[in-house]
C-alpha positions in Angstrom: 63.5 102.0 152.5 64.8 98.2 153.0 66.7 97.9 155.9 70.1 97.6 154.3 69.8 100.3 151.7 71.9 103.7 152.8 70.0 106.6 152.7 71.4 109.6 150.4 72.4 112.7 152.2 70.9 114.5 149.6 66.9 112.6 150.2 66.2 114.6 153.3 64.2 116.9 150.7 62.1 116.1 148.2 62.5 117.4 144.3 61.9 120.1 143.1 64.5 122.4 144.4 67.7 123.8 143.8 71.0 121.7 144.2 74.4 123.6 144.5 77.3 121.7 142.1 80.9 121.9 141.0 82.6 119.9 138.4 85.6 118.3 139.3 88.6 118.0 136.8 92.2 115.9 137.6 94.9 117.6 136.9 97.5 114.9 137.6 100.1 117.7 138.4 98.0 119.6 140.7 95.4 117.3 141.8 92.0 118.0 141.9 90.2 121.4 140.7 86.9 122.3 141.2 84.8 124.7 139.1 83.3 127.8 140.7 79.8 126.9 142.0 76.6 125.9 139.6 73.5 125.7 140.1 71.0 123.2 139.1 67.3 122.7 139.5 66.8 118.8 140.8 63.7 117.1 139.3 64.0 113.6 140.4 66.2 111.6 143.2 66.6 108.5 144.2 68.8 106.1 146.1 71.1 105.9 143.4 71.4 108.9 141.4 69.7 112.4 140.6 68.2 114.5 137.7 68.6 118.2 136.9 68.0 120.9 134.6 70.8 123.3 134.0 72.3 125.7 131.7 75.9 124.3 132.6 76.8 122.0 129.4 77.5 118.9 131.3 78.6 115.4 129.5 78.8 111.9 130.4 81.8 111.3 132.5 82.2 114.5 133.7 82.8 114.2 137.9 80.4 116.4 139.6 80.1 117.5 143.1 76.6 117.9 144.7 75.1 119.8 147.7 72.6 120.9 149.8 72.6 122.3 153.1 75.7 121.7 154.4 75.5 117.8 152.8 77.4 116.6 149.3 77.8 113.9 147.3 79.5 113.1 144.3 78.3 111.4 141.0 79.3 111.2 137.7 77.1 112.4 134.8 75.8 109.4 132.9 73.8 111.0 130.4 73.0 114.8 129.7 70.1 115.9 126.4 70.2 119.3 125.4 67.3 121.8 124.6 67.0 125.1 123.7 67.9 126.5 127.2 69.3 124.2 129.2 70.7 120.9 129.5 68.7 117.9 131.4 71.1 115.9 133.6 71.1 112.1 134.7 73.8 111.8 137.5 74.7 109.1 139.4 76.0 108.9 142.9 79.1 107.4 143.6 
């Protein structure tokens, strides 16, 4: 890692593994609202962003909320392909 990059709470662990999410909606009367917990399966991670599998429909835009072990982050979905059982997930950290 360069010097001046900031490390990602969420690169203490290598991929593949399970990351904890919520999506996060604005209701501009009542604030933020969170979904109840998901559960994605993370299959690549980098400085800037993350990939996971998960049967959650995610699409672009949508404001999630990531963790692991006590650490989160959030990101917003830039791209999400679905198959036949799930949905693979490009998310980028914000």
């Amino acid at each position: 890692m360069k010097p001046t990059e900031e490390a990602s709470p969420l690169q203490d662990e290598p991929p593949p593994g399970n990351i904890d999410f919520y999506v996060i909606t604005t209701d501009f009367g009542c604030g933020e609202i969170k979904s109840s917990k998901n559960t994605g399966t993370l299959v690549d991670l980098t400085g800037a962003g993350m990939g996971m599998l998960t049967r959650v429909p995610l699409k672009p835009g949508n404001i999630v909320e990531l963790g692991r072990e006590g650490e989160s982050r959030l990101g917003i979905v830039m791209w999400s392909v679905e198959d036949s059982t799930q949905f693979r997930v490009q998310v980028r950290f914000v």
